[in-house]
Each structure stands twice: as C-alpha cells, then as structure tokens.
N, C-alpha and C positions, 0 to 999 in steps of 0.2 A: 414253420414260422419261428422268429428267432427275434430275443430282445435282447439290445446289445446296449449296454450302460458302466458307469466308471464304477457303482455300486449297487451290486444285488440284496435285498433285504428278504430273508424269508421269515413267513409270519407276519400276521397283523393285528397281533394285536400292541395294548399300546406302548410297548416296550419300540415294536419294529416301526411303528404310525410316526412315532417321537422321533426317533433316528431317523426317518428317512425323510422328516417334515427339516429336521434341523440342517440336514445336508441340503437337501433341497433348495431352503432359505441361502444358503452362503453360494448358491450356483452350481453344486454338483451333481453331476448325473447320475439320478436313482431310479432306480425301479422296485417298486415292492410286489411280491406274489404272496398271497395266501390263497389255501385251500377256501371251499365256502364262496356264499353269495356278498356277503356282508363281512368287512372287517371289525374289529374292535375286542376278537381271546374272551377272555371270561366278562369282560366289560359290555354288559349288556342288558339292554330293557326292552319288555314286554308291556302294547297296551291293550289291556284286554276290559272291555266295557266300559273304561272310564277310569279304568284302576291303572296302574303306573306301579309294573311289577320289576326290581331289578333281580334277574337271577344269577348275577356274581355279583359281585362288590356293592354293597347297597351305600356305603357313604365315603368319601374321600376328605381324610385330615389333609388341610393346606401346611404343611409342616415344613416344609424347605420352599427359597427362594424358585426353585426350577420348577415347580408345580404354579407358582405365584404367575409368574415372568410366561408361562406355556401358555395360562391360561387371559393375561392382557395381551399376548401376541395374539391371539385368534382370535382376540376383539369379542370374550365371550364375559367377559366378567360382570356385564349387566343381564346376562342368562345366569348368574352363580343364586343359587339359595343356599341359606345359613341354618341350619339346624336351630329349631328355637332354645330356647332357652332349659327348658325342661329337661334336653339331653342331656345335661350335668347328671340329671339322678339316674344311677346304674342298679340292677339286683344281682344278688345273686340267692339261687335255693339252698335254704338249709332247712331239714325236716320240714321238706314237700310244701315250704311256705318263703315265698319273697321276701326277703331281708336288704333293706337298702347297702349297698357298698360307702363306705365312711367315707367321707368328701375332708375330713381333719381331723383337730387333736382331740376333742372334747368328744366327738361322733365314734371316733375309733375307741376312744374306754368306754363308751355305751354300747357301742355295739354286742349284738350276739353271736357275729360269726365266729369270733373268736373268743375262746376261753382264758379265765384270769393269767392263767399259767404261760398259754400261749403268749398273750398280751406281756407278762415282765419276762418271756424268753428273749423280746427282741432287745434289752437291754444288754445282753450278752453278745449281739449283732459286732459290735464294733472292734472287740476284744478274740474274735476268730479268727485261727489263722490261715494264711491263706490257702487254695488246693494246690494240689501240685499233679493232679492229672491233667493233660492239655486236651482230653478229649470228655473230659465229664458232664454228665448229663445234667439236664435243668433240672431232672427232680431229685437227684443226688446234690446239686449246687443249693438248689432251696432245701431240704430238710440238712444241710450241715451249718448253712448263716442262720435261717430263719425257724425250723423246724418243723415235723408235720402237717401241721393246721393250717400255716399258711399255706405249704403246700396242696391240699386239699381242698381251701374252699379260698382262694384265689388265684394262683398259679395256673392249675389243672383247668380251672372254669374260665381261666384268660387264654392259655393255649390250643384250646375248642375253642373258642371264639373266633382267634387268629389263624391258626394253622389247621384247624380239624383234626388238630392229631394231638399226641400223647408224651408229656413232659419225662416222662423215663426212656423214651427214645429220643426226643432232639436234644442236637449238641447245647448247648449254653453260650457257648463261645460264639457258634456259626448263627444260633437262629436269634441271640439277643449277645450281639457282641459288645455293646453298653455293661453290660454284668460283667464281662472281666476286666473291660479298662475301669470301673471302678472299685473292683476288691484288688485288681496289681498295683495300679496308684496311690489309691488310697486306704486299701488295707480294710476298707469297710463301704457296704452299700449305702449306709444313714449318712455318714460319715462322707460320703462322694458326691452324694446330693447335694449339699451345703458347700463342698469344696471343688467340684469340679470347674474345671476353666475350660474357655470356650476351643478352644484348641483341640480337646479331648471327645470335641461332638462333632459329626459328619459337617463336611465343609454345604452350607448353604442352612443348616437347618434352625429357624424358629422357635421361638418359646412352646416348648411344648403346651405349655398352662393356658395358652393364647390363640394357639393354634383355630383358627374353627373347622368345624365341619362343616362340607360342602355337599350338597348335589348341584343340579343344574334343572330349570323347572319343567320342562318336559321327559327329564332323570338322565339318566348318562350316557346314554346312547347320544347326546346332541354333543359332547364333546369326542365323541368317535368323530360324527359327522362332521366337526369343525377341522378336525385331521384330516379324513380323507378327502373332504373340498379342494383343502390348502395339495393337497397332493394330485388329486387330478386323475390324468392320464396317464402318469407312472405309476398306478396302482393296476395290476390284472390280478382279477379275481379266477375265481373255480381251477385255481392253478393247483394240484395235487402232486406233490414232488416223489417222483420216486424214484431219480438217482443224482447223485451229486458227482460230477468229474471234474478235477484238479489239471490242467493243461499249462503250458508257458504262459501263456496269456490272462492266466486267471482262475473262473470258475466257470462250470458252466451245470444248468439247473434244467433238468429234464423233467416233462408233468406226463400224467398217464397217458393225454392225447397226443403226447408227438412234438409237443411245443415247450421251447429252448431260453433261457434267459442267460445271457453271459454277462458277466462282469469282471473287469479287475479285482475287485475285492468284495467279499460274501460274507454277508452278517447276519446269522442265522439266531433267531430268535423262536424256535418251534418247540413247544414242550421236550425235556429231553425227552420223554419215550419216543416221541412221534419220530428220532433219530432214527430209532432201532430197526425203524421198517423204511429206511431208504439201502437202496447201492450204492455206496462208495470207490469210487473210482482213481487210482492216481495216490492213494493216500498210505501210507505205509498200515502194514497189516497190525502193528504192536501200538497202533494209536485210533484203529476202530473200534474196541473193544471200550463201550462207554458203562462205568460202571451203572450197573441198576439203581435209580429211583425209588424210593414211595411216592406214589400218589393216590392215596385211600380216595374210595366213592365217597359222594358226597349228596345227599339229595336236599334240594331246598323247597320248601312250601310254602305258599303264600294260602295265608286265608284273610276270607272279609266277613266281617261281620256287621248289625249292624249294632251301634252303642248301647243300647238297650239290651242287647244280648248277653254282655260282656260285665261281672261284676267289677275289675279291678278300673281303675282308673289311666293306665297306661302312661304311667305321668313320669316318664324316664324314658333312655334311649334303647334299653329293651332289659331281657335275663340272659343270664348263664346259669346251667344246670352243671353242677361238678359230676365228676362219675361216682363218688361216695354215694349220691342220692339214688344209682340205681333207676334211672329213669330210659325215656325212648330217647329226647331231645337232647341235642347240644345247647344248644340256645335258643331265644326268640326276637328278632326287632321288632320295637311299638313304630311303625314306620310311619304312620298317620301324628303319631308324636313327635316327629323330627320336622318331617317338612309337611306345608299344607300344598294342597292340591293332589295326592297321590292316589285319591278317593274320586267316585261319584259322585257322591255326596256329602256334606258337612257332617250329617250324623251317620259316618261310615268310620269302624277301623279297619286299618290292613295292618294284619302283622306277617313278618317274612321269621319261618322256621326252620332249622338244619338238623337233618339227620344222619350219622353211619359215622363219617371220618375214619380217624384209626381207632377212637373209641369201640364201635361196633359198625366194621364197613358190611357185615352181613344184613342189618336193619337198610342200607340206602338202596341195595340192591333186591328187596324184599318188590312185591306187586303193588301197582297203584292204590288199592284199597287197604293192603294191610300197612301201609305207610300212612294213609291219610287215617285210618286207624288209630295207632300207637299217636300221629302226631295230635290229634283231639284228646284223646286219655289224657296229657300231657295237662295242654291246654285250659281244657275243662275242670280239673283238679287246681292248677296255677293260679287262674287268672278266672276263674268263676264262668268260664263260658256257659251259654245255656244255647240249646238247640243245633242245631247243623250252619255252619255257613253258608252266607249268600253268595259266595264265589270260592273259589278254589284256583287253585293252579300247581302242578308238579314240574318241578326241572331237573332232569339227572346230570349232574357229571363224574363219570364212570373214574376218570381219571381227573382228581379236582387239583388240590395245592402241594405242590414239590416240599417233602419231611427233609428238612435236615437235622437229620440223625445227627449221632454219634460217628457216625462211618462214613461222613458225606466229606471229609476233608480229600478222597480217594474222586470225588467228583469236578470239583475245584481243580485238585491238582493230573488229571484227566485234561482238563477246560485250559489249562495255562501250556499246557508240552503240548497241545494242538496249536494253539496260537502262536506260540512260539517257532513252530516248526514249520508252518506252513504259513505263509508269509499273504496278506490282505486280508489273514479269515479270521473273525468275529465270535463270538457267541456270547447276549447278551437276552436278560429277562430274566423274568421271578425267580428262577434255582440259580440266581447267582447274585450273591449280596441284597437279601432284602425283596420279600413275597408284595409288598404293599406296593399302591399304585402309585405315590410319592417316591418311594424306594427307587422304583422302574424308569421312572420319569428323569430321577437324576440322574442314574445309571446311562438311560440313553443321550442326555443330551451332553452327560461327559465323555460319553464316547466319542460325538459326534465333536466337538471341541476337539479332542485329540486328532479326531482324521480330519481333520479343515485345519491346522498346525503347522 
C-alpha cells in the first residue's frame, strides 16, 4: 500500500498537526503519519473519574498572533478557558516553606528570597560588562549580571519548570535568546526592559504582561482534535517509520508493516532521538550522523485530594522547588486553581507534580510506589497534606524535553547542512527554536507560509 502526496509530514504532534493543517488550508497535498493511535506528542489529556488530568503541557500562554489566529481558525475560541485570576500568584521554596514570587517593586524589597546584599547587587546589573563567550551557560550568564541568589532561587526553580533540566548546562543564547539581544543591544538586562523595541521581539509576539493563560474546557486534548478533524483522511495513524529513502522524485517513508508514504517533500517533526532508530537511504554518509540530544526522564503525578485534606490554600498557579532545597520535586501545579471544572467535585483539589528531569533523572525512573512516595513527603511537608489521596495517576516520559546545552549549536547546525543539501526536507518542532507550544505553533505555520510562497 502506498501513499503518494506533494507533502509528507512525520510526527503528530502539534508542531506536524499545525503544518500539515496550514498546507492543507491553502490546497496542498498532505499526508501526515505518526506512530500511535492518537495524535497530539506530549499534548495530552487524561480523564480519569471526573478528573481532567494533562500529562504534558498543562497550560498554553496565548503569547503570539499564530497561537491567536490557529486557535479562531478552528472555531475553537469559545471552547478556550482562562486561567483565573489567582494564577498571577507564583511560589517558590525557600527553607521547606512557600514564599510568594514578588509581582513588584515594594514586594521585591520585602520579599525573603532574596537577601539585602543580593537585592543592592542588582544595582551593579547595568554597569556589567558584556560576555564574550558565545557559548556560555545560563547559570554562568546569571551569576556574572545578577549573582548567586538569584541564580538559586529563581533561575534554577524557573529552568525545572520550563525545561526539566539544569541552568549550568543550557546554552543562554539557544534556550532564552531574549537574554543576549538585550545585554548586546542594550548593555544591560534592567536596562532592555524599559528600552527595548518591538523589532527586537519574535515577529508576531504579544505583551507578555497580557498574555493570558489558556486551556480548553474539556483540557487540551480538544485542540489536538480540532487538528486532526480539520485534516481528516490525510492523517494515517499506527504508521511506525522505520526507513527514510531519498529518490528523484522525493521521499519515500516506510512503516514496519510494509506500507509506503511518498512525497515531494518530507518534513519530519519526530523527536530527534526517534531519528536515531530509522535507515537512512540515499542520504550522504557525513550528514547521518545527528549529533546526540538530552532528553532527561521525566515523570509527572497527578494527585486529588479532597480540600479538607489540604492545609494550604492553593491560591496561585502552583511552586517551584530550587535544587538548594534538596528536595524529590521539581515543582507542583494548583491546577484546580487555574481552571474550574478539572475536578469531580467543587470541594476537590488536583495538583499535577514533576519528578527526575536533569536534576535527578534517577528519581523518575524509580517504581510506582517509591515515586508516589518521595512525591507525598514532598507534598505533605509543603502544603499541609493530611492523609493519602483520593485519586492518583503516574505518567512516565522516559525521553521528555529536548536540553539545549551548551553544545547544541552542533545540532542546529547538523539541521541546516541537511536542509540545505537535500532539497524538499524539513525538520521542524520543539529542538528547534523554542520547547513551548506557542514557540511550535509559530515555527509551523512559518514554515508552512514559506512553502505556499
């Protein structure tokens, strides 16, 4: 069996859904394969009794027009829910006790995460000068502007949140490239804030200060399904690739059973590991060798409890645990605090928990018990839990968020001498420019802008 289209998409999730929905819309011939029953990568929800569990992405910042503009094309924007109001208040742990993150100026000289010293170090912020490594790490970048502390109980506790991994491996440049267009332009981060111009910000993007937070009120599995609707019968499922061949005519995309998907041009959107385990066909031998990845484990927990159980009040978008604290958790969402409906019942919380990343990827790979373990210790101590949960649920992903290191410019530039060299082929999604679902979103539908050009 053979499927023959002007464009091959592998992967589905929403990097490959977005491109293949946008080509699609302008009249071009797509087919999409992913492995699996169900499309949608990490973008996914679970409902289990009542409960409305997501175990990738739990909430989507509307932060650029292309996230905006995706989501009134699928006529889904009266499915969007808004994070209430509450999510403004963030924590972070300092001595095994919740500490609100300052929201300004008066809250930041109160605050306790930061020490006096710390607090008049960022006076000196503006008057550093600039690096001159092009490969230097975020936690080398923050302890030369900012110093230590904020290193420690901001930085560290936002990069576990964001990436699951560890600010003395990612680059600076690669994984938050805002940080060096505003120390080479402006000479200062305080200083960039107040002066940067709109030119200086990804083309489409939003007040960040405005931005809201979204789900979707059944959770975000109904904006997968609003994709794959719109795409139909150029989506085959349970397609598992396991060779790629390069011919005059294109690509052509072989699955374990026998069956063939050709196209003129092939835009592969598969985790880079998931590369590592196909044949490569037709392709020169000094451009198969894709350098290695991190993608640290990652396991997420969801627990319910019910409000009576729970001393704290969950009255923010959740914590960050720094690694100073010496703790199991990464973090925790108050996710019954964000959106309503994600519960049973009214007097229900769910919170969603992370464990391993590159902090400790030995903890996500630990057994069900000594994880739901470590993640109550946690909990119980934080946030006053009393007694066991009324529901539970474990997600592993063994291979969770693409690290860009310090070394990842060798992936990049891997990613551009294929494309360049091999003429129709693609590779687009989270390990390139940008892990968020907004990021992804842009990514695809500028691609797909370029090939309809």
């Amino acid at each position: 069996m053979v499927s023959k289209s002007e464009f091959i998409v592998a992967g589905g999730g929403i990097s490959g859904l977005t491109v293949a929905h946008k080509l699609s819309k302008r009249g071009r011939s797509v087919t999409l394969v992913h492995s699996g029953k169900e499309a949608g990568g990490a973008l996914r929800t679970v409902e289990k009794n009542g409960w409305i569990l997501e175990t990738g992405p739990n909430t989507i910042v509307e932060s650029n027009t292309y996230l905006r503009e995706l989501i009134d094309e699928l006529g889904m924007r009266k499915r969007v829910v808004t994070a209430q109001p509450v999510a403004k208040n963030r924590y972070i742990v300092k001595n095994k006790k919740l500490v609100p993150l300052p929201g300004g100026a008066m809250e930041f000289i109160r605050t306790p995460l930061f020490s006096g010293r710390a607090k008049l170090r960022l006076f000196k912020e503006p008057f550093i000068r600039k690096g001159t490594d092009p490969d230097e790490s975020l936690a080398n970048f923050v302890r030369r502007r900012l110093g230590g502390e904020f290193l420690d109980y901001a930085i560290n506790p936002f990069v576990a949140g964001v990436y699951a991994g560890d600010p003395e491996n990612l680059s600076m440049r690669m994984a938050f490239p805002m940080l060096g267009v505003l120390e080479d332009k402006y000479g200062s981060l305080i200083k960039g804030q107040f002066k940067i111009k709109p030119e200086d910000r990804k083309k489409g993007d939003l007040p960040r200060a405005s931005a809201p937070m979204i789900s979707f009120k059944s959770g975000n599995r109904e904006f997968v399904k609003a994709l794959t609707d719109s795409l139909g019968e150029r989506i085959r499922a349970d397609f598992n690739i396991t060779k790629i061949k390069k011919n005059t005519d294109g690509y052509v995309l072989e699955s374990a059973d026998g069956i063939k998907a050709e196209g003129k041009n092939l835009i592969l959107t598969l985790p880079l590991f998931a590369l590592q385990n196909i044949e490569w066909s037709g392709f020169d031998e000094d451009l198969k060798e894709l350098p290695e990845t991190e993608y640290p484990p990652l396991t997420v927990v969801h627990l319910g409890y019910k409000k009576e159980q729970v001393a704290h009040l969950l009255d923010g978008f959740g914590m960050l645990v720094p690694a100073a604290e010496k703790m199991n958790i990464l973090g925790c969402l108050f996710n019954s605090s964000l959106f309503q409906g994600r519960t049973p019942e009214d007097d229900h919380h769910l919170l969603t928990c992370f464990i391993g990343g590159s902090r400790s990827p030995d903890y996500a790979r630990e057994t069900d018990e000594m994880i739901l373990k470590r993640v109550k210790e946690d909990i119980n101590l934080l946030l006053g839990a009393k007694s066991e949960p009324v529901m539970y649920h474990i997600t592993r992903w063994d291979k969770a968020i693409p690290q860009y290191t310090t070394a990842y410019k060798a992936v990049y530039n891997y990613l551009g001498r294929m494309e360049e060299k091999h003429t129709g082929l693609h590779y687009l999604g989270n390990f390139r420019n940008g892990i968020s679902v907004p990021d992804c979103i842009r990514n695809a539908v500028t691609l797909a802008e370029k090939l309809n050009s």
